[in-house]
C-alpha positions as CSV (number, residue, x, y, z in Angstrom):
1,X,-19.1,-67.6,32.5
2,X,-20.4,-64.1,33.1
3,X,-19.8,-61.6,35.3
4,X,-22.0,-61.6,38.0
5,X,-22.3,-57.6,38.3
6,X,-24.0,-57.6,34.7
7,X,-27.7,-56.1,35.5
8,X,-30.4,-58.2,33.4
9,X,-32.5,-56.0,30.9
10,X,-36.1,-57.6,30.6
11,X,-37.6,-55.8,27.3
12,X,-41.3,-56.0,25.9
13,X,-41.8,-56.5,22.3
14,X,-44.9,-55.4,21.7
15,X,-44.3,-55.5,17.5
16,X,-47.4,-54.5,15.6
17,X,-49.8,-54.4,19.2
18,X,-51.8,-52.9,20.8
19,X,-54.6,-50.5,19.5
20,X,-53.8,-47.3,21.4
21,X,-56.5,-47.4,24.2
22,X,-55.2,-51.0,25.0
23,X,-51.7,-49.7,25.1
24,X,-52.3,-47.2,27.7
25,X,-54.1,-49.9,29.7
26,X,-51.1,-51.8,29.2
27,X,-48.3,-49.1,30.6
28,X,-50.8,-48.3,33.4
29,X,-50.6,-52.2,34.7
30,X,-47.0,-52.3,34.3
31,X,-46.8,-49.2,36.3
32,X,-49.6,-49.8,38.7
33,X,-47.6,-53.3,39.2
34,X,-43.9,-51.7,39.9
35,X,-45.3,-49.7,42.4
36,X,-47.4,-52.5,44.8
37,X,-44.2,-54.8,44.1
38,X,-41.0,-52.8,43.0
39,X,-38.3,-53.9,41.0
40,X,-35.3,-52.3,42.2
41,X,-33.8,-50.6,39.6
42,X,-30.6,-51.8,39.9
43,X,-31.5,-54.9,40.0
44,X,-33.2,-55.0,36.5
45,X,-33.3,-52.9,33.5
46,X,-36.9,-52.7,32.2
47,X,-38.0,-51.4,28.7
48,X,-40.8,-51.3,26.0
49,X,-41.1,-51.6,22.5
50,X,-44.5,-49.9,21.4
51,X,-45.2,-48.8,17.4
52,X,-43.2,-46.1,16.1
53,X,-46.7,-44.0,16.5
54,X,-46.8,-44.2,20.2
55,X,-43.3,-44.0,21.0
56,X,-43.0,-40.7,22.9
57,X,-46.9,-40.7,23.9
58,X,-45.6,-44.3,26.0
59,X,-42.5,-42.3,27.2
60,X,-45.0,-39.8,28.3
61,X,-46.6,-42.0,30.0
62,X,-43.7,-44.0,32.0
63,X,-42.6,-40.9,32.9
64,X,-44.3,-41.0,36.0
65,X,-42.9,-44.6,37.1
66,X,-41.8,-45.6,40.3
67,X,-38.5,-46.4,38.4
68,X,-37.2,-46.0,35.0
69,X,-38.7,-47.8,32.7
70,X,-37.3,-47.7,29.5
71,X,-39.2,-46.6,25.7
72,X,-37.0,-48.6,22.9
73,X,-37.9,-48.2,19.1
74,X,-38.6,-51.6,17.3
75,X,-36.6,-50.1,14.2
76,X,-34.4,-47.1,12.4
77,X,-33.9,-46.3,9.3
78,X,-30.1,-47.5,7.4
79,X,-30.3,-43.5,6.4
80,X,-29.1,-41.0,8.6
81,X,-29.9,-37.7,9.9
82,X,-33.1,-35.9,7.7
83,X,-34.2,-35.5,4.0
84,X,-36.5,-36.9,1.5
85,X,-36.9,-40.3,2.8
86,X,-40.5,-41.0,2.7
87,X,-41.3,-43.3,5.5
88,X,-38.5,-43.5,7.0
89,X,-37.4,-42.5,10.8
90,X,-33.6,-42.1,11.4
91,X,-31.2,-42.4,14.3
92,X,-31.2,-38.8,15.5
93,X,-34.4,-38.3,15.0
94,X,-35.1,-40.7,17.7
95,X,-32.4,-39.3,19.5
96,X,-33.9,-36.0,19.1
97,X,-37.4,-37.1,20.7
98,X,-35.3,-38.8,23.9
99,X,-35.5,-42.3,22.4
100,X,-32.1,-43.8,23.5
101,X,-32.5,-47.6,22.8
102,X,-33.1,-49.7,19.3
103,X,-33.5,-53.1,18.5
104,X,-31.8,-54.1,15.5
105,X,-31.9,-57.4,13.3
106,X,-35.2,-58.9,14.6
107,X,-35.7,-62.1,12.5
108,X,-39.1,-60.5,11.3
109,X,-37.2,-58.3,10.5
110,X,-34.3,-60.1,8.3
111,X,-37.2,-62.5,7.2
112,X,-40.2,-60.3,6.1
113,X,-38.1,-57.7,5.0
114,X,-35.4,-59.1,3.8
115,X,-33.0,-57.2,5.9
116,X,-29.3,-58.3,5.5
117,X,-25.8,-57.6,6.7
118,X,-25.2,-54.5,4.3
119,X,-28.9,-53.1,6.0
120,X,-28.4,-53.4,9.3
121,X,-24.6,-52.6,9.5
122,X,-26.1,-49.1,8.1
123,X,-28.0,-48.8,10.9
124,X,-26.2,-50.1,13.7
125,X,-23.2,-47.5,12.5
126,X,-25.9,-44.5,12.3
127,X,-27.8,-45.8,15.9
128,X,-24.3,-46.0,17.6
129,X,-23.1,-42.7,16.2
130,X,-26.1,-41.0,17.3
131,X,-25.3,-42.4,20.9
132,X,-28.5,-44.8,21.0
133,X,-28.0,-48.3,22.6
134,X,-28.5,-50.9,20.4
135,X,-30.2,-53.9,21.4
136,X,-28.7,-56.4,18.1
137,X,-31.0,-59.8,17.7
138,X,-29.5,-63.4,16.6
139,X,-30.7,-66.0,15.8
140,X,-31.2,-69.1,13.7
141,X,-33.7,-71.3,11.9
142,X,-34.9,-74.3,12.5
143,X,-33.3,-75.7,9.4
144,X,-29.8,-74.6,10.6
145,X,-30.3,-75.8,13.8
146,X,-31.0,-79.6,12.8
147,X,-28.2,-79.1,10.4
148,X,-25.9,-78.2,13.2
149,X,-24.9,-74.9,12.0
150,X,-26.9,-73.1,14.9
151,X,-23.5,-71.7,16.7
152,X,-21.9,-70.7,12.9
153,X,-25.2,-68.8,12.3
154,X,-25.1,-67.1,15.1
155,X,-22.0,-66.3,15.4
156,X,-21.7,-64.9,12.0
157,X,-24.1,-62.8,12.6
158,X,-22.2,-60.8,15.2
159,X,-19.2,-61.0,13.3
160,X,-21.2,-59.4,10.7
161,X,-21.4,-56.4,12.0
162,X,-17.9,-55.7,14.0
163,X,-17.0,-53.6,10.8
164,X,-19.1,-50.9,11.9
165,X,-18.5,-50.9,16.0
166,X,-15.6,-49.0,16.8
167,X,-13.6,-50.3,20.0
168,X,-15.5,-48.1,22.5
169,X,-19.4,-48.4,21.1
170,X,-19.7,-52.5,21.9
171,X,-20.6,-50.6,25.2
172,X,-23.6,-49.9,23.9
173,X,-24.4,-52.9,22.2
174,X,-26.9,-55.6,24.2
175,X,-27.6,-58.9,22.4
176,X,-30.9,-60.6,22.1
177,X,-30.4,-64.3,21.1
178,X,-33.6,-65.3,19.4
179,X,-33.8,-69.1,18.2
180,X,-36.4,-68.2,15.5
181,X,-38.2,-71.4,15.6
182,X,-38.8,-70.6,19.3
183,X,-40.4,-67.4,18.6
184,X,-44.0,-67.0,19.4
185,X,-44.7,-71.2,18.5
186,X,-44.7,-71.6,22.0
187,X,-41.5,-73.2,22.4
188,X,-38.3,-72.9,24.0
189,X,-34.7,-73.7,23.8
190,X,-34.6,-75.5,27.3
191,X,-32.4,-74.1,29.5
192,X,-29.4,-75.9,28.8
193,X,-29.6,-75.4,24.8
194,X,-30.4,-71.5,25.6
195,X,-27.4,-71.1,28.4
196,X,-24.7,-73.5,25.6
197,X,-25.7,-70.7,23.0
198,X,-25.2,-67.6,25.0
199,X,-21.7,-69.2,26.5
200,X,-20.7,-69.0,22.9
201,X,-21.6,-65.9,22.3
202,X,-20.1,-64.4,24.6
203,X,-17.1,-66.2,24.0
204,X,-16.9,-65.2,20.5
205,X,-17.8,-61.6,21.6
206,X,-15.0,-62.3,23.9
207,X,-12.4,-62.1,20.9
208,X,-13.8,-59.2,19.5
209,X,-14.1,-56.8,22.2
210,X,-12.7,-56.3,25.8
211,X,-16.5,-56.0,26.9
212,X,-17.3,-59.3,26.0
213,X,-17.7,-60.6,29.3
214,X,-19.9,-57.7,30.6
215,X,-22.3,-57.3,28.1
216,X,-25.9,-58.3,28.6
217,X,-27.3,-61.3,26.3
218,X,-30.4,-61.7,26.8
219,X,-32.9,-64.7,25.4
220,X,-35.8,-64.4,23.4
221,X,-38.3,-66.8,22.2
222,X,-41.4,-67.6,23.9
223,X,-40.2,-66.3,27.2
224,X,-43.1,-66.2,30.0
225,X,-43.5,-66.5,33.6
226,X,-43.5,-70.6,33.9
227,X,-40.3,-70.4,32.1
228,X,-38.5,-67.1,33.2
229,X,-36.7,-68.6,37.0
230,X,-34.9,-71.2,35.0
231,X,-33.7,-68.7,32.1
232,X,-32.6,-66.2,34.6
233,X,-30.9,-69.1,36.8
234,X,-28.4,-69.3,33.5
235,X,-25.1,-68.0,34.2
236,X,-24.6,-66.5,30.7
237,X,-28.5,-65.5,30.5
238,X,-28.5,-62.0,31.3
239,X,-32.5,-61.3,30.8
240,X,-35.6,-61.4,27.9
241,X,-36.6,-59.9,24.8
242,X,-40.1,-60.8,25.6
243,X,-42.8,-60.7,22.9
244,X,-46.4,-62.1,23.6
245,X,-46.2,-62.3,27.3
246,X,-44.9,-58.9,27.5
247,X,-48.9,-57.6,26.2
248,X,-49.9,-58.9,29.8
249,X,-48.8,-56.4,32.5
250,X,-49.1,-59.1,35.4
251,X,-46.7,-61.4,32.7
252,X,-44.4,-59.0,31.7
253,X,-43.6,-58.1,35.7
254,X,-43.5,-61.5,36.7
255,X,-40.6,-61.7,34.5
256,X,-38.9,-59.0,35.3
257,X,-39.1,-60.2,39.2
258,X,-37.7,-63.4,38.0
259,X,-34.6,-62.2,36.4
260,X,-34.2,-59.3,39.3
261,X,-33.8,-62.0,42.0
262,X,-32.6,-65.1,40.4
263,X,-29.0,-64.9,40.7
């Protein structure tokens, strides 16, 4: 069971989206939205994930917010600091252009790029280091799932990278369970499988850290408005990595509102 002082964190994905002109439609909505129906900052954390190319001009643009709203890269490099990296965009240099939060271990990520445990330990110990919060995705197949392996999987997976969080950085650490076969197909762990999962992550987290029981988990995988009451109803759901739905301003905000009063 959580702690019921956690604040939910509702994040858009946007992944490779929008053109640039869209994207400025986009932030002006959300903001246009937070003002004729706040969010109460304390009651929700709210973030976006644009390209890497519109980073700071979207934190530009949020900058005149009724509240903060958060600018999170989609990636960092597993290098540190600056040098010949062609490509390549490291944890303080983020943290040098005011971009404080990461996500790290997407499935596209560990899928289309074949990013594995050695990868993104690298750059969950540079990202922490740097002082950026991380926001660390899980997650398992479909395959893994029906072979009833879903809670080993994931669980690995954030035992994977405890060799690289020192006792006082799981602070910074918010987790993003992502059943991949739910993401973007349109369908969803129901409730029940979604709130099972995140009760064992957090127990396992539990026995790895004395955070465990405050740290946000938060559930991704075709999250959207129809949906969002009865995730955010979930003791152990502590808000949404939202991708598709999070392109709509009048979507993403309707989420948000779900998991800032659904206790």
């Amino acid at each position: 069971m959580s702690v019921s002082t956690i604040t939910p964190w509702v994040i858009g994905n946007w992944k490779m989206n929008p053109l640039q002109a869209d994207a400025l439609t986009l932030v002006h909505g959300i903001k246009n939205l937070l003002e004729t129906a706040p969010i109460a900052a304390d009651k929700c954390h709210i973030g976006v994930a644009p390209i890497a190319l519109a980073l700071t001009q979207i934190q530009a643009e949020l900058s005149s917010a009724t509240r903060p709203v958060y600018t999170v890269a989609q990636d960092v490099s597993r290098i540190s600091g600056t040098g010949a990296y062609t490509g390549e965009v490291s944890a303080e240099l983020l943290q040098d252009s005011q971009i404080h939060y990461v996500l790290i271990g997407h499935s596209e990520r560990r899928e289309v790029f074949a990013e594995n445990a050695e990868v993104l330990n690298a750059k969950i110990k540079h990202a922490l280091i740097a002082g950026l919060t991380v926001i660390y995705c899980v997650g398992e197949s479909l395959e893994q799932r029906e072979a009833g392996q879903a809670e080993a999987v994931v669980l690995q997976q954030i035992c994977d990278i405890a060799a690289v969080v020192d006792a006082e950085q799981w602070k910074n650490i918010v987790i993003a369970y992502e059943p991949i076969w739910a993401i973007g197909t349109g369908k969803t762990a129901s409730p029940e499988d979604a709130q099972a999962m995140h009760a064992q992550i957090r127990q396992g987290l539990s026995q790895i850290t004395g955070y465990g029981a405050t740290m946000a988990i938060l559930y991704g995988g075709s999250v959207k408005p129809e949906n969002a009451v009865e995730l955010a109803a979930c003791p152990d759901i502590n808000g949404a990595l939202v991708g598709g739905a999070s392109l709509n301003a009048e979507s993403f905000h309707k989420i948000a509102h779900a998991f800032a009063n659904t206790q």
